[in-house]
ZATOR-661858 format. One record per residue (C-alpha): y, x, z; residue in one letter; residue number from 1. Coordinates in steps of 0.5 Angstrom, whole numbers, always signed. Example, Ala and Ser with C-alpha at 12.3 -4.5 7.8 and 13.67 -1.06 7.14 Angstrom:
# ZATOR-661858
<site><yy>-9</yy><xx>+25</xx><zz>+16</zz><r>A</r><k>1</k></site>
<site><yy>-2</yy><xx>+27</xx><zz>+14</zz><r>S</r><k>2</k></site>
This chain:
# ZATOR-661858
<site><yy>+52</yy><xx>-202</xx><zz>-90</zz><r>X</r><k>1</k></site>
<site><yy>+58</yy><xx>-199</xx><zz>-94</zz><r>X</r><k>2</k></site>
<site><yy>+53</yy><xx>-198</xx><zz>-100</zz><r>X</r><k>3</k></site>
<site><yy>+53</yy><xx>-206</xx><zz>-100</zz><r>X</r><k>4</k></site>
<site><yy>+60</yy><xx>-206</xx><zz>-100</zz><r>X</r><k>5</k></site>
<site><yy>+62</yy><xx>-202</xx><zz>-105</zz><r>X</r><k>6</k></site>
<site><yy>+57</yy><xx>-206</xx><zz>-109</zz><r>X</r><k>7</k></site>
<site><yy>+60</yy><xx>-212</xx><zz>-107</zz><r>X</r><k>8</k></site>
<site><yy>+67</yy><xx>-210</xx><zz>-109</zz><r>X</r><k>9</k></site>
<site><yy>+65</yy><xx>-206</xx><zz>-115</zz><r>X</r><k>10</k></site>
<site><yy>+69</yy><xx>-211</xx><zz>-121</zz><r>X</r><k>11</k></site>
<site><yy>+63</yy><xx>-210</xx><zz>-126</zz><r>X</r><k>12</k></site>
<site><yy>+56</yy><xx>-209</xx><zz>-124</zz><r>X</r><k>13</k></site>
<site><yy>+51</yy><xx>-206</xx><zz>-129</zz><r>X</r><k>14</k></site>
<site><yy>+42</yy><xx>-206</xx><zz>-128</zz><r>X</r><k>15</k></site>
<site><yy>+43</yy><xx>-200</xx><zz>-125</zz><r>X</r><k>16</k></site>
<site><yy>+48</yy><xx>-201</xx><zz>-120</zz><r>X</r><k>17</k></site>
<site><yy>+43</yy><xx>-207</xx><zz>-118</zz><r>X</r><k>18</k></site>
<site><yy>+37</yy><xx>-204</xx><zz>-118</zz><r>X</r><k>19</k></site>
<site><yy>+40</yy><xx>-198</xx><zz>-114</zz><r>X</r><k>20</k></site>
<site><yy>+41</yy><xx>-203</xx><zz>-109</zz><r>X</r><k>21</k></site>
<site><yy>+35</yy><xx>-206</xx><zz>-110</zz><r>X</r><k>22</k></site>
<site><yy>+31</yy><xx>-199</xx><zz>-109</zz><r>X</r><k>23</k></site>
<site><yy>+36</yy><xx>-198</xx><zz>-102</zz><r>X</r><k>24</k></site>
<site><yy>+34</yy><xx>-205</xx><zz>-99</zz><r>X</r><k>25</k></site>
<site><yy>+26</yy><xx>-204</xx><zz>-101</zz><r>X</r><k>26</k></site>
<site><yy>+26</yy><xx>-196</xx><zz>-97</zz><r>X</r><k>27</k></site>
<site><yy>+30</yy><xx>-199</xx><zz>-91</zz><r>X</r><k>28</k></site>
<site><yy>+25</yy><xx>-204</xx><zz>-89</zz><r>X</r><k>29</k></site>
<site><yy>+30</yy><xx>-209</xx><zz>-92</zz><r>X</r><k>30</k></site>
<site><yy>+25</yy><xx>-213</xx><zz>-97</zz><r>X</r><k>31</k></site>
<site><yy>+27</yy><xx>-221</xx><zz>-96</zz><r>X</r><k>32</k></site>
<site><yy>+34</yy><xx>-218</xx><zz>-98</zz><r>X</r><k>33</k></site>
<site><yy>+32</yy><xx>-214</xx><zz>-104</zz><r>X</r><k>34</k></site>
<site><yy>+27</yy><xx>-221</xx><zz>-107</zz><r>X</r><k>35</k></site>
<site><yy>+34</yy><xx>-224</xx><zz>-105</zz><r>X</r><k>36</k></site>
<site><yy>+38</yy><xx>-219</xx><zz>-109</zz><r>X</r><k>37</k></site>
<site><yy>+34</yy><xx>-219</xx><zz>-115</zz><r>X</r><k>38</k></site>
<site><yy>+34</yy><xx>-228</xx><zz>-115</zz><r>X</r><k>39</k></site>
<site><yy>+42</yy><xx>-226</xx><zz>-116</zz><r>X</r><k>40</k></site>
<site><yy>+41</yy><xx>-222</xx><zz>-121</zz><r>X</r><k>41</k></site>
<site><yy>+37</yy><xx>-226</xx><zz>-125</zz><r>X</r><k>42</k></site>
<site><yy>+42</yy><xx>-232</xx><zz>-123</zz><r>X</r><k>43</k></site>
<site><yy>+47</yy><xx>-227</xx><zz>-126</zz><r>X</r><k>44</k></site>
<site><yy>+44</yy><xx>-226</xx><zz>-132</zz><r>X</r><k>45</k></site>
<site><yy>+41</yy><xx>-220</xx><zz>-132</zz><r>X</r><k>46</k></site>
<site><yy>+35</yy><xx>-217</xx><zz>-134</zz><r>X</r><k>47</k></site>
<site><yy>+29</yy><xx>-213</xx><zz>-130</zz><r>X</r><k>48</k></site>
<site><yy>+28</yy><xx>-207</xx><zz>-132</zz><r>X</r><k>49</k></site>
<site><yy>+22</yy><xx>-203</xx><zz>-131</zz><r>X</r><k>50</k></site>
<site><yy>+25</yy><xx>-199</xx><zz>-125</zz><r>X</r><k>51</k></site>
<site><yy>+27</yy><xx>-206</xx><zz>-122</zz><r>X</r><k>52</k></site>
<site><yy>+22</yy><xx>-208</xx><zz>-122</zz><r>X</r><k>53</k></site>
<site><yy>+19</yy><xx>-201</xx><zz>-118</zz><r>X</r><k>54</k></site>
<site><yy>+24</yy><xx>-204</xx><zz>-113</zz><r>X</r><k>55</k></site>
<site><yy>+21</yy><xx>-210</xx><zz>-113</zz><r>X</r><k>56</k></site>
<site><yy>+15</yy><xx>-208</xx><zz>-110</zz><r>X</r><k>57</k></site>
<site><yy>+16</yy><xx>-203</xx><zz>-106</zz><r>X</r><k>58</k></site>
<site><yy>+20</yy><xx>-208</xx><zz>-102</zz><r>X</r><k>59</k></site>
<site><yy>+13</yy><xx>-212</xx><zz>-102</zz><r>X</r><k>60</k></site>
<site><yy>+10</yy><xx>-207</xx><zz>-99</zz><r>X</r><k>61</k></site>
<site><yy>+15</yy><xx>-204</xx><zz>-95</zz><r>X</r><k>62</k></site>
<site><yy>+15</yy><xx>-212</xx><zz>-91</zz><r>X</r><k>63</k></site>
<site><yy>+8</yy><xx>-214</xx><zz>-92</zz><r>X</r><k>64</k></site>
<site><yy>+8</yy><xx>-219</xx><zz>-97</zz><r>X</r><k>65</k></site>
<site><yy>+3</yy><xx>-218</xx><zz>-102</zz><r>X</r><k>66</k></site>
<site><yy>+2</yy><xx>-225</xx><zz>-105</zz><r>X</r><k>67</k></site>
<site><yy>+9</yy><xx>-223</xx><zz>-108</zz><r>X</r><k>68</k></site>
<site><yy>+8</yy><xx>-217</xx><zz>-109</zz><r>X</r><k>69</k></site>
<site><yy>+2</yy><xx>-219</xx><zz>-114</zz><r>X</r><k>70</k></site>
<site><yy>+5</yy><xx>-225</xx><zz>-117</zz><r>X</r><k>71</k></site>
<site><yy>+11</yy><xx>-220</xx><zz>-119</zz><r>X</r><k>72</k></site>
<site><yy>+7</yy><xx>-215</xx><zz>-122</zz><r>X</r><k>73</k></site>
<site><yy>+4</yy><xx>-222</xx><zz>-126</zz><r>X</r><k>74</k></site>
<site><yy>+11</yy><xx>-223</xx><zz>-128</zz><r>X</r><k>75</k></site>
<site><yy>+13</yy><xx>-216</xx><zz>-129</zz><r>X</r><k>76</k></site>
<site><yy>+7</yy><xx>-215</xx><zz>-135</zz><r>X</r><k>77</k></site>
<site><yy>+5</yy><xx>-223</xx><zz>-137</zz><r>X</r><k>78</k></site>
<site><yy>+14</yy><xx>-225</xx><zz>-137</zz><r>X</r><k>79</k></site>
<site><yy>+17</yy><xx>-220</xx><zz>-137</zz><r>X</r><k>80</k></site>
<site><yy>+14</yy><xx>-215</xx><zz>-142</zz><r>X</r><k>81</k></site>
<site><yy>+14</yy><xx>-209</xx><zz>-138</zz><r>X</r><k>82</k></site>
<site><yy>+9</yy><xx>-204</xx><zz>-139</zz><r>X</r><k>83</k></site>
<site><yy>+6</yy><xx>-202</xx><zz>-133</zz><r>X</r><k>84</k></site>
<site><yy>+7</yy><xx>-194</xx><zz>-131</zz><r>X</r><k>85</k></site>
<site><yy>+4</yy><xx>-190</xx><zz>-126</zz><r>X</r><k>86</k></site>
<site><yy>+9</yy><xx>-192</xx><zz>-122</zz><r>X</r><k>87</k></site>
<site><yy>+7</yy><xx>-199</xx><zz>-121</zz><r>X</r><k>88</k></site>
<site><yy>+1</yy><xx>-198</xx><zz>-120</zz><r>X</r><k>89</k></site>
<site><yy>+2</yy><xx>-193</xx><zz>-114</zz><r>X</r><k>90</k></site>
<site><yy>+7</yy><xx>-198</xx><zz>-111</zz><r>X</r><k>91</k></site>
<site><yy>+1</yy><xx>-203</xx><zz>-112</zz><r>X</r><k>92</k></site>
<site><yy>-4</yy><xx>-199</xx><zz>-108</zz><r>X</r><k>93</k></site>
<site><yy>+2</yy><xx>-198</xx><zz>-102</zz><r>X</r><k>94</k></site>
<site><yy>+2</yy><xx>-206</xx><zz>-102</zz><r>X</r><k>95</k></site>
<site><yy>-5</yy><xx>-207</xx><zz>-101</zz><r>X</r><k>96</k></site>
<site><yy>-6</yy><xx>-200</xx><zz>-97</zz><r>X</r><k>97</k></site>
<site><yy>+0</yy><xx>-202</xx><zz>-93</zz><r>X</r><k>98</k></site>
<site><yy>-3</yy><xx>-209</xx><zz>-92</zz><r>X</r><k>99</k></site>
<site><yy>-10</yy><xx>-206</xx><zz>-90</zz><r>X</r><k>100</k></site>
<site><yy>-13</yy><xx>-209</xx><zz>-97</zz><r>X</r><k>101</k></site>
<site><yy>-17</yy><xx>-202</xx><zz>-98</zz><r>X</r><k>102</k></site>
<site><yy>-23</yy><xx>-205</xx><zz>-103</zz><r>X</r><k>103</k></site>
<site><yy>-18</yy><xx>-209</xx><zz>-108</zz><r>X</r><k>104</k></site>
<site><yy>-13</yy><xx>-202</xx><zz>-107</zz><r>X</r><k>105</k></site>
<site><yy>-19</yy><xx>-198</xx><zz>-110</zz><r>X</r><k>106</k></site>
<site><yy>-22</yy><xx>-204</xx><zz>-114</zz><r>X</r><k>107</k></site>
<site><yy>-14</yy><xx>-204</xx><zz>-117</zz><r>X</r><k>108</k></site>
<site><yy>-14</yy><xx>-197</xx><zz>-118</zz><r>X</r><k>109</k></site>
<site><yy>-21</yy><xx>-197</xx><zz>-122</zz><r>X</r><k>110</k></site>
<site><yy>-18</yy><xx>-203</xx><zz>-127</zz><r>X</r><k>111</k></site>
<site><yy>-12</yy><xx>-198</xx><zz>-130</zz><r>X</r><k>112</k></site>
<site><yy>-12</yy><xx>-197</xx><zz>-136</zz><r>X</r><k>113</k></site>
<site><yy>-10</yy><xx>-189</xx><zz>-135</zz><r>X</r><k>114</k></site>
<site><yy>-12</yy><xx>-184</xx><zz>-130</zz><r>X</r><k>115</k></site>
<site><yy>-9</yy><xx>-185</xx><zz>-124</zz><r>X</r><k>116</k></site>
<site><yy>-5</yy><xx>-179</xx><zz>-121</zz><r>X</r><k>117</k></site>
<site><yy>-7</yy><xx>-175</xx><zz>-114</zz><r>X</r><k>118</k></site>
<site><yy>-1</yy><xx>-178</xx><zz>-111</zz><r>X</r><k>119</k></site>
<site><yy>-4</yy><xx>-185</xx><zz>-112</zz><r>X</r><k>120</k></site>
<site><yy>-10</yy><xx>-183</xx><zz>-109</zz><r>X</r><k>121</k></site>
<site><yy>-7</yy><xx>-180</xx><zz>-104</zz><r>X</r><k>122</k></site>
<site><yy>-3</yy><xx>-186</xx><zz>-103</zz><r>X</r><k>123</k></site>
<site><yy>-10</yy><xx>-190</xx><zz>-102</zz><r>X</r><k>124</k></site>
<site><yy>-12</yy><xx>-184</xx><zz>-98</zz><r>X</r><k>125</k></site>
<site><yy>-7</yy><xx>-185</xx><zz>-92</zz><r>X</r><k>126</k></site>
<site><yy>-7</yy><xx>-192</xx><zz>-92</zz><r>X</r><k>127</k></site>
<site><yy>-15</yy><xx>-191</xx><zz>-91</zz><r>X</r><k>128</k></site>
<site><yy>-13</yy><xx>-187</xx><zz>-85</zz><r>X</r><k>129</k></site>
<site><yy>-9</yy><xx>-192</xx><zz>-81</zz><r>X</r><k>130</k></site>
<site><yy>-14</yy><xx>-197</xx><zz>-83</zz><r>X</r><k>131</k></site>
<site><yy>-20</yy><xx>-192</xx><zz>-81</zz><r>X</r><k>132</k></site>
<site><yy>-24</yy><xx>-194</xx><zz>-88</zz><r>X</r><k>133</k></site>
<site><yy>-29</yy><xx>-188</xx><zz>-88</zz><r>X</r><k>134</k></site>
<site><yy>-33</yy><xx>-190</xx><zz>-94</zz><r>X</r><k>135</k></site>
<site><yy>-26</yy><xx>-192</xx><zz>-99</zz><r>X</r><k>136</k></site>
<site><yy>-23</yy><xx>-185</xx><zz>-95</zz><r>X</r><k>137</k></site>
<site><yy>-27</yy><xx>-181</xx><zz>-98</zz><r>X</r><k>138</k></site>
<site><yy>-28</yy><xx>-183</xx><zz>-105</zz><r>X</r><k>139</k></site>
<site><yy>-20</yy><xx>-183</xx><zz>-105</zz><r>X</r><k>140</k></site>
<site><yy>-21</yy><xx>-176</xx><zz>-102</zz><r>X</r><k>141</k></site>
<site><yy>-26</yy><xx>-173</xx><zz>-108</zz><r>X</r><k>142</k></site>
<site><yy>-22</yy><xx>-176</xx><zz>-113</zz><r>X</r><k>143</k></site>
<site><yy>-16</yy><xx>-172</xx><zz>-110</zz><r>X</r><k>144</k></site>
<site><yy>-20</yy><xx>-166</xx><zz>-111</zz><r>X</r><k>145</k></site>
<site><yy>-22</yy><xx>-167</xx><zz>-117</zz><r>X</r><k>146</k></site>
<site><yy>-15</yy><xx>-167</xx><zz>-120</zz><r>X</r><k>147</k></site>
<site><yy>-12</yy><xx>-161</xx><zz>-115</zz><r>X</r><k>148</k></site>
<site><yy>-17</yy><xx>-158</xx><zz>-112</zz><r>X</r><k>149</k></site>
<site><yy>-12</yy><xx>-153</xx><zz>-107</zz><r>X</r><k>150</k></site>
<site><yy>-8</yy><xx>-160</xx><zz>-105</zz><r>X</r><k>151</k></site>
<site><yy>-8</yy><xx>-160</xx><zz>-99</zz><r>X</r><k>152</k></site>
<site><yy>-7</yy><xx>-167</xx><zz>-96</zz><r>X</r><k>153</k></site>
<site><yy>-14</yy><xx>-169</xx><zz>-98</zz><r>X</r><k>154</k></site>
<site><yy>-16</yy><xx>-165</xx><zz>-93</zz><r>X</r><k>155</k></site>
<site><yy>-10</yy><xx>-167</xx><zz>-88</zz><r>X</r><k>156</k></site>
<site><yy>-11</yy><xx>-175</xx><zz>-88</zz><r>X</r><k>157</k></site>
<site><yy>-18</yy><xx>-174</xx><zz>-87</zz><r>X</r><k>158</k></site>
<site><yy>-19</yy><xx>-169</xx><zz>-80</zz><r>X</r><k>159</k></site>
């Protein structure tokens, strides 16, 4: 409430003012209000940058709309010209993994162009256990341990 008011009386508002917004209605459960911020930004004549458009996804995933979710990360990489980092990817996973979308989680996973990070598994791995998917689970499971075998929320999320 009081970030949106200062941000709404701020004289000048610059990308990483808009985005912090973004950010803060993605994390708090307010993504319909963040696509909707992003739709004044652009109005505005701003350019998406690479953390909007994590801000951007993360309010998919965070709201359950995973249709959006891929067709802004279409937008990010075919429109926009951004390059997709391990942060993309990781709030990507979240958006299936959330959504109960196990298979294309670990199917988007393997289709990166780099490594993917422990963290990412790890993301995968936690969805797989409140949608109780044992053979994606335990892929993910050995992947973490392949990247840091002492880690420790492997073998947490699988007991």
């Amino acid at each position: 409430q009081h970030a949106w008011q200062v941000f709404n009386n701020m004289p000048i508002r610059d990308v990483v003012s808009w985005n912090t917004m973004i950010v803060g209605f993605a994390q708090h459960g307010y993504g319909k209000e963040a696509l909707q911020l992003v739709e004044k930004m652009i109005w505005e004549g701003l350019r998406l940058d690479h953390i909007t458009f994590i801000g951007i996804l993360s309010a998919c995933s965070h709201t359950g709309l995973v249709s959006e979710g891929c067709h802004f990360f279409y937008l990010m990489t075919q429109v926009h010209g951004i390059t997709p980092v391990i942060e993309h990817y990781t709030c990507m996973v979240d958006l299936f993994g959330r959504a109960g979308h196990l298979e294309e989680g670990e199917c988007f996973v393997k289709k990166m162009p780099f490594e993917p990070s422990a963290m990412l598994w790890i993301a995968l791995l936690s969805a797989c256990r409140i949608h109780i998917c044992v053979d994606v689970a335990e892929h993910a499971a050995e992947c973490i341990l392949e990247l840091e075998s002492q880690n420790v929320a492997a073998f947490v999320l699988l007991s």
